[in-house]
Structure formats: C-alpha cells, structure tokens
C-alpha positions as CSV (number, residue, x, y, z in Angstrom):
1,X,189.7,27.8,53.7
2,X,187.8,31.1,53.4
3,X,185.3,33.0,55.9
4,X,182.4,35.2,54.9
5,X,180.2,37.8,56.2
6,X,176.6,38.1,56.3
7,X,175.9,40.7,53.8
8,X,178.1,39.6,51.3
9,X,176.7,35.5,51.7
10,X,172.7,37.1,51.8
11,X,173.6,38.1,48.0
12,X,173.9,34.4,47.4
13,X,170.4,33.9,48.9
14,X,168.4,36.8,48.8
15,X,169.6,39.0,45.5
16,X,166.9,41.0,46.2
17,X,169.0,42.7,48.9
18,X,170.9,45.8,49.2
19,X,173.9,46.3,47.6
20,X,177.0,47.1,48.9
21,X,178.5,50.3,47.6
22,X,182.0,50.5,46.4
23,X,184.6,53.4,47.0
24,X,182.9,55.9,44.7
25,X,179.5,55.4,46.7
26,X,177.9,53.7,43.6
27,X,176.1,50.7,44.1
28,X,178.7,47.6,42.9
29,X,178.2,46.0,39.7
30,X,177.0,42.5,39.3
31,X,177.4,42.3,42.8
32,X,175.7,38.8,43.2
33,X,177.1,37.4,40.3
34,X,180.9,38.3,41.9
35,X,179.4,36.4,44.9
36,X,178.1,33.0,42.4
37,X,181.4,33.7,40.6
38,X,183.1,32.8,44.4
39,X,181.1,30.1,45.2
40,X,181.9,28.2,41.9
41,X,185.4,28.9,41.9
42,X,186.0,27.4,45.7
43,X,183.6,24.4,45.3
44,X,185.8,23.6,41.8
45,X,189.0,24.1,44.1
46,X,187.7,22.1,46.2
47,X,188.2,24.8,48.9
48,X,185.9,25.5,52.4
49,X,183.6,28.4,52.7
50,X,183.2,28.9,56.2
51,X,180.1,30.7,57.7
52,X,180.5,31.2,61.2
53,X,177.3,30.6,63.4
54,X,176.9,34.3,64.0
55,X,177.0,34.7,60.6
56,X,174.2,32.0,59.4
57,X,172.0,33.6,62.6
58,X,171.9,37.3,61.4
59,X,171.0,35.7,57.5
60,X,168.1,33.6,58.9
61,X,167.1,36.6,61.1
62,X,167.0,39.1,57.9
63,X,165.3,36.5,55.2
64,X,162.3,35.8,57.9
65,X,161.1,32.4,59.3
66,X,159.5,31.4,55.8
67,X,162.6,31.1,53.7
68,X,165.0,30.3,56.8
69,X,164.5,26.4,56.0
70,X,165.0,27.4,52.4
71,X,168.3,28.8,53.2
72,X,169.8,25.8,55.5
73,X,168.6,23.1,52.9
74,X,170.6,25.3,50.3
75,X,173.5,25.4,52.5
76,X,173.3,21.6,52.7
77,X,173.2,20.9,48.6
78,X,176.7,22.6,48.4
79,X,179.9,21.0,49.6
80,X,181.9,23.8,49.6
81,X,179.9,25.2,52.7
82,X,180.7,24.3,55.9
83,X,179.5,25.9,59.4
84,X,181.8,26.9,61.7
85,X,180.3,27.4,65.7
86,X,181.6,29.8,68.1
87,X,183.3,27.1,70.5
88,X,185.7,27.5,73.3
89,X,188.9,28.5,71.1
90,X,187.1,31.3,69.4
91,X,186.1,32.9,73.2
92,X,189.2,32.9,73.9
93,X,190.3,34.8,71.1
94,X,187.2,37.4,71.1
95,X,188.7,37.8,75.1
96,X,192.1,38.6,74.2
97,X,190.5,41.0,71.5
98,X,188.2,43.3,74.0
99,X,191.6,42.9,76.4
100,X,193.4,44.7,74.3
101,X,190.9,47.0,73.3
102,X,190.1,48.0,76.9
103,X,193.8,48.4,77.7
104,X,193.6,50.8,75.2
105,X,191.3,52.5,76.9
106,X,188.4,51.7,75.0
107,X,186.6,48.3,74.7
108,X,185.2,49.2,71.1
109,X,188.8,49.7,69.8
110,X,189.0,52.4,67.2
111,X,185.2,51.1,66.3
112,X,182.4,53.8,66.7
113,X,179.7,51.2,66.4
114,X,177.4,49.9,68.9
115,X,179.0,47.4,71.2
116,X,176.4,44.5,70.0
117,X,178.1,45.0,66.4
118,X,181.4,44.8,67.7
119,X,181.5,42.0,70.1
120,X,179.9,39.8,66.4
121,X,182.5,41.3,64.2
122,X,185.2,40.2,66.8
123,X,183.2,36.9,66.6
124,X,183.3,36.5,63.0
125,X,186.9,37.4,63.0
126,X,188.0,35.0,65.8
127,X,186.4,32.0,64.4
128,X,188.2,32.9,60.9
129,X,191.1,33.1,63.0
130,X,190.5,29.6,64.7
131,X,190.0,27.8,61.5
132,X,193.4,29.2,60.1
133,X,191.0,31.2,57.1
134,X,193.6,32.6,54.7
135,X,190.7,35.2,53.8
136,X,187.4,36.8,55.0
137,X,185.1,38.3,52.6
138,X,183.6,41.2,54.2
139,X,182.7,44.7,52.5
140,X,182.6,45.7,56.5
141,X,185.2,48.2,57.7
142,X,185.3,46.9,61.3
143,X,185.6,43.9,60.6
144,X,188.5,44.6,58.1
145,X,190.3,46.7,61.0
146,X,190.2,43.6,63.4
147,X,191.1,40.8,61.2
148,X,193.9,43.8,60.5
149,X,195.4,43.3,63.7
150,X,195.9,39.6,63.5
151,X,196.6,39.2,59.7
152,X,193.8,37.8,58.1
153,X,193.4,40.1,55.1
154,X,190.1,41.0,53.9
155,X,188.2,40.8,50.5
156,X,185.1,43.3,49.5
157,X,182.7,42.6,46.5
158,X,184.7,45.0,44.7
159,X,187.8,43.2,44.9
160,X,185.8,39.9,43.3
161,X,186.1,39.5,39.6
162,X,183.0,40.1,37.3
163,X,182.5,36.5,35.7
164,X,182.3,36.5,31.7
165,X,179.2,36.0,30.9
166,X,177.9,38.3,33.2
167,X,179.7,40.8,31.1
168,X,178.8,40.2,27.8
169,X,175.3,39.8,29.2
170,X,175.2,43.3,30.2
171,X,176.9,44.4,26.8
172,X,174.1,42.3,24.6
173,X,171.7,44.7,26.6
174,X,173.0,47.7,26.0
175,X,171.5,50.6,23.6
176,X,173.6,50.9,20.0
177,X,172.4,54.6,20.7
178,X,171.4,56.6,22.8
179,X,167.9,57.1,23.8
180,X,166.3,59.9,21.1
181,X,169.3,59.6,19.3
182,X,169.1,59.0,15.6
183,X,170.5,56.2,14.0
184,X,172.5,56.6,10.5
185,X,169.8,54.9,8.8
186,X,167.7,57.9,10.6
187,X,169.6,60.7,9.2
188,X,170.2,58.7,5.6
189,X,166.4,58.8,5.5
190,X,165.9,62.4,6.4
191,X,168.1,63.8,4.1
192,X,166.5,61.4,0.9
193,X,163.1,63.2,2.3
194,X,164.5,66.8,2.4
195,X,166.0,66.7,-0.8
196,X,162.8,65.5,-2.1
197,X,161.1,67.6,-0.7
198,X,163.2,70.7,-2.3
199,X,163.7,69.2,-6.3
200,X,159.6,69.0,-5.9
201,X,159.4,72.9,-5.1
202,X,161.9,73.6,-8.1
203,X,159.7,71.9,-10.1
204,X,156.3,73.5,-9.0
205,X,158.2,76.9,-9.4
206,X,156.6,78.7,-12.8
C-alpha cells in the first residue's frame, strides 16, 4: 500500500499541469507518463494507491467545479484507488507531530512554509502512517522531511521509471539532423552541382 500527493496524482488527471522540476531545475521528462507508468504497475500488482482526503480536496479545488465530478467518477473506474479519510488515528498522529515540533521550539518544525501547508503535509503523512504505506509519492520536500522522521521513505517523479514506449516515442520524433543542418544527400548534391558548374567554365574558356 502506497500514498500520493496532490501534485504528483493531478498529472494523472489534469496533464495539462505544471511540471515538477527535478534536481537540475529542468522541468522532468515524461512526467505524466512516469505517473500512468505507476498507476499500471500497482493496479497489475494488485497493490492500493491511497489518496488521503486532504489530498482528493486540494485536486478537486485546483481542476474547478466542472471537471471535479469527472475526476471522482475516474477515481471510481480504477481499483487500485482507494480513499483514505483523516479519522481519529491520523489526529492523533498529526498531534504528536506539532508536539514535537513545538517542544522544539517551533510548531512548523524545520518547515519555513505557511502553517496551513504544514498542518496538511503532516495530514498527508499521518494518514500514510495510519494505513502502514510502505511509500509516499511526493516531489514535496516537507513532506519528505516529516514522513523522514517516522520512516516512511519518499518517492519524487524523478525517482519513477520512464515507461518504454514513452521512450522510443520520443526517439521516433526526434530530428536525424539538426535544424539547418545538411544532410549527406545535401552535400553529395552540392558538390555534383559545383563540379558542374566548374568543367562547364573549362569548357567555355577559348
């Protein structure tokens, strides 16, 4: 059983959103297919992909009121979804969290983002927690630091393999040459059309 995050599950439903970056600050590669890629592999494993009810709520927020319905009847096609709620066990965990983070001396932890993001990162991570997730796919630092703390290791886009035929896609669109560049056909040509052009002078010459 897997968790994941809101930006990286809106790739699965809107594709038309940002991108995560990667380390380099570049935009990641096939970034949606990674996420189909995911999806296919835990439905054929039979696996669960949890999305925690924070989660689905910031998804239906971003995609608008039109495609919301959309989205849930798409979650409901696919078995390998299943939503998680923030219940009574999760509370408790998100408490013990901001415990320790205000005995520290500060109740965002080592976090400098706003205190609305943190207390639904520490959501996301406690229900992960709750439903014993051996992952949670999140290209979110914060939400890597917490999950941290309890051992729940975390998996970015980048960390997904590019599927096959996503690859060769890519290669069967890529230029043979460069823009403006000649081809050796090209130069072949040009040469056949100097040389011409010079054995014609010769013979003009008196």
């Amino acid at each position: 059983m897997v968790v994941i995050d809101a930006t990286t599950l809106m790739l699965f439903f809107r594709p038309d959103v940002c991108i995560p970056a990667g380390p380099d600050g570049v935009p990641i590669d096939f970034a949606k297919e990674r996420v189909e890629n995911l999806i296919k592999d835990l439905e054929k494993s039979r696996d669960k992909l949890v999305v925690p009810t924070p989660v689905l709520s910031e998804i239906l927020v971003r995609a608008g009121a039109d495609v919301s319905q959309q989205i849930i009847e798409r979650l409901n096609r696919y078995s390998v979804f299943t939503i998680e709620p923030f219940g009574a066990r999760a509370a408790i965990e998100v408490a013990a969290m901001s415990r320790a983070a205000i005995d520290g001396g500060n109740k965002r932890g080592d976090s400098k983002s706003p205190w609305a993001k943190v207390k639904f990162d520490r959501q996301v991570v406690a229900i992960a927690k709750v439903v014993g997730a051996s992952m949670i796919y999140s290209d979110d630092e914060d939400v890597r630091k917490i999950a941290a703390k309890i051992d729940i290791p975390v998996s970015g886009l980048v960390d997904l393999p590019i599927p096959d035929d996503a690859r060769q896609g890519k290669f069967q669109f890529e230029p043979k040459s460069k823009p403006n560049e000649p081809t050796p056909n090209d130069e072949t040509t040009k040469k056949k059309q100097t040389k011409k052009r010079k054995t014609s002078k010769q013979k003009r010459t008196p």
